[in-house]
C-alpha positions in Angstrom: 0.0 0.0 0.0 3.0 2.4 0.9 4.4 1.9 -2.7 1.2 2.6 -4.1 0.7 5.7 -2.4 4.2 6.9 -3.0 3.7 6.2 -6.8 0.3 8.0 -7.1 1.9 10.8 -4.8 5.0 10.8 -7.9 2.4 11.2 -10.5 0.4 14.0 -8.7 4.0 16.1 -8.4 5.2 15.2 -12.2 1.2 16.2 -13.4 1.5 19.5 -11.2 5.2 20.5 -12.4 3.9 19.5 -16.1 0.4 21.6 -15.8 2.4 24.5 -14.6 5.0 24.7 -17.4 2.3 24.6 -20.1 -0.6 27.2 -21.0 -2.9 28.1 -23.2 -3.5 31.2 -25.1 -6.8 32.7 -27.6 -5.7 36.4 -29.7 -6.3 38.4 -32.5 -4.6 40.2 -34.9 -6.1 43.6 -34.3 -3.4 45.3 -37.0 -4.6 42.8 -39.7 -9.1 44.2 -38.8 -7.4 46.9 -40.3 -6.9 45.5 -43.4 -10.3 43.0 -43.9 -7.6 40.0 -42.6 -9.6 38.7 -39.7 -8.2 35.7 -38.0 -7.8 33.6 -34.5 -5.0 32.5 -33.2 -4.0 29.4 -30.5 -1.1 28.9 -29.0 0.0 26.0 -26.8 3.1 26.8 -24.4 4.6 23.8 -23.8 7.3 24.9 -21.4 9.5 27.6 -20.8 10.9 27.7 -24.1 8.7 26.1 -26.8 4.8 26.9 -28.1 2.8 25.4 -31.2 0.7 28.0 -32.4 -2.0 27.5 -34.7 -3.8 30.4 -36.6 -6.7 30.6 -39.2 -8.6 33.4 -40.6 -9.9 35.2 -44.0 -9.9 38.0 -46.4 -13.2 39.3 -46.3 -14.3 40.3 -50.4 -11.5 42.4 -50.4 -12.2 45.1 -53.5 -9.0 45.8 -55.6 -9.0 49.8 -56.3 -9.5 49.3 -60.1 -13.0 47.6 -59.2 -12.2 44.5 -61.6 -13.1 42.0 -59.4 -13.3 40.8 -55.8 -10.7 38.4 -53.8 -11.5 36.5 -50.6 -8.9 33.9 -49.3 -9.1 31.1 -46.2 -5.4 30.7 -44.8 -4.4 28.3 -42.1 -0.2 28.8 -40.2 0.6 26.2 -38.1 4.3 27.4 -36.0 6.5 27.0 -34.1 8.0 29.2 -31.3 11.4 29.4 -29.6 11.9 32.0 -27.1 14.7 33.2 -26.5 15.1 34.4 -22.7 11.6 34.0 -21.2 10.3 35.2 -17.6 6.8 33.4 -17.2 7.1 30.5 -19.4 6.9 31.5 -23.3 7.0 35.1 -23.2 9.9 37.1 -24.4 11.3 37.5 -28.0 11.1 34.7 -30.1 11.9 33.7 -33.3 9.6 31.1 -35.2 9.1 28.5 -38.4 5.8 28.6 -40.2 3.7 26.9 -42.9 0.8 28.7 -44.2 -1.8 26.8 -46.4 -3.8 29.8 -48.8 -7.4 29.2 -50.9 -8.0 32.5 -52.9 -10.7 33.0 -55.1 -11.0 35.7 -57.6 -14.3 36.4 -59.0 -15.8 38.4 -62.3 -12.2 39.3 -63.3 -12.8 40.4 -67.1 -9.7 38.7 -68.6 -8.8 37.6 -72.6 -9.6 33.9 -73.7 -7.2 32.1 -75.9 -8.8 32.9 -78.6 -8.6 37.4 -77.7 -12.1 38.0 -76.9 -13.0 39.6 -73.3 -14.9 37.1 -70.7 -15.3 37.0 -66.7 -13.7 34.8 -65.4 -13.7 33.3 -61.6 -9.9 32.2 -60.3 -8.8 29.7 -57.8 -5.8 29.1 -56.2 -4.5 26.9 -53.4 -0.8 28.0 -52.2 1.5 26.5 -49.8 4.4 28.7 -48.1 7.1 28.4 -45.4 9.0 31.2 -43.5 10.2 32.4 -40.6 9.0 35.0 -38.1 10.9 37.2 -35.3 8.6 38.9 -32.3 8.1 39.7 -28.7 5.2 38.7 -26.4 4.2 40.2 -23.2 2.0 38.6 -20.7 1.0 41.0 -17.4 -0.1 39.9 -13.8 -3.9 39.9 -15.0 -2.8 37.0 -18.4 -3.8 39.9 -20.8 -1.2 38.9 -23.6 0.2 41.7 -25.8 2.4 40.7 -29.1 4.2 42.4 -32.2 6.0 40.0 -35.0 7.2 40.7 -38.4 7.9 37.6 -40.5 8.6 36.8 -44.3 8.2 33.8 -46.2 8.0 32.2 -49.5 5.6 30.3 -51.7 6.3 27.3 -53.2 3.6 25.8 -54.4 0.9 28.0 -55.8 -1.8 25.7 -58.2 -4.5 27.7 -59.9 -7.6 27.1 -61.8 -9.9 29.3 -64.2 -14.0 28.5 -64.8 -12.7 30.0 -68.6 -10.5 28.7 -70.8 -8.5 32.0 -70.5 -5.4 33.7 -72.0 -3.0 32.9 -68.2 -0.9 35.8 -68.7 -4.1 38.0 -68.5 -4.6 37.2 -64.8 -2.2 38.8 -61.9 -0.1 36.5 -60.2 -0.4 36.4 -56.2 2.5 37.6 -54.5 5.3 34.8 -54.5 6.4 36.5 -51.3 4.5 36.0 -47.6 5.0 39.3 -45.2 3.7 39.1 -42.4 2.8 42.2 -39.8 0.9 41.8 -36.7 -0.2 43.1 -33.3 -2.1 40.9 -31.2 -3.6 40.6 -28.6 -5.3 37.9 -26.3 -5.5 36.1 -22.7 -3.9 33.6 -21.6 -5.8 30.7 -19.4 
């Protein structure tokens, strides 16, 4: 019964030393509101050093200044944190790897066919990029979490598809480049 007890009473510590090293955080992006780029974000502290973070959000029918046509895109970043010299358990700066999966869609863009005459035509693409970002977080006395980052990245992978059979050189390429700006904010639980 005593060794019983005394492993139970080893779990209990190891479960209360692990709980305590890891937490659990819901922001925003209140820069990117600015912009019609609303997303969420998780991120998973998993002791002092190290977080997982998952974000997802959307353009929402973002109107190009020429009025040609409308763009709305889904986007999903998985990442992952290193901070560098934290005080309360992944805070600090960091520097971080990311993936982000894009689905764009382009609609009524008035583009040329193969053939030269003028159509709308509807554009989808689904893009895959990887990059790095570089940021600080601050989390006060009360877990209200404050956080800047600047990152850049790269797509490889960018597929598209047209509901024309369209003259490809009419349509703009997406940026091959991923920038990303951000200030967010959130609470940590």
């Amino acid at each position: 019964m005593k060794k019983q007890t005394l492993i139970l009473s080893a779990l209990l510590m190891v479960g209360t030393i692990t709980a305590k090293a890891q937490n659990h955080e819901v922001k925003t992006n209140v820069l990117g509101h600015l912009f019609n780029n609303h997303g969420l974000t998780y991120e998973y502290g998993n002791g002092e050093n190290f977080g997982l973070q998952a974000t997802t959000g959307f353009f929402n029918s973002f109107t190009f200044d020429d009025g040609d046509y409308d763009l709305t895109a889904f986007y999903f970043i998985p990442e992952a944190k290193f901070y560098l010299r934290p005080e309360d358990g992944s805070d600090g700066f960091y520097i971080s790897g990311y993936l982000k999966y894009r689905h764009a869609e382009t609609k009524n863009e008035t583009v040329f066919t193969n053939d030269g005459s003028l159509v709308e035509a509807d554009r989808t693409s689904n893009s895959l990029a990887a990059g790095f970002n570089v940021g600080k977080k601050i989390v006060n006395s009360s877990n209200f979490v404050f956080e800047w980052y600047f990152g850049i990245g790269r797509y490889f992978i960018d597929e598209d598809s047209y509901s024309e059979d369209i003259d490809e050189s009419y349509f703009d390429d997406f940026p091959k480049w991923d920038v990303r700006l951000g200030v967010s904010v959130g609470w940590r639980f």
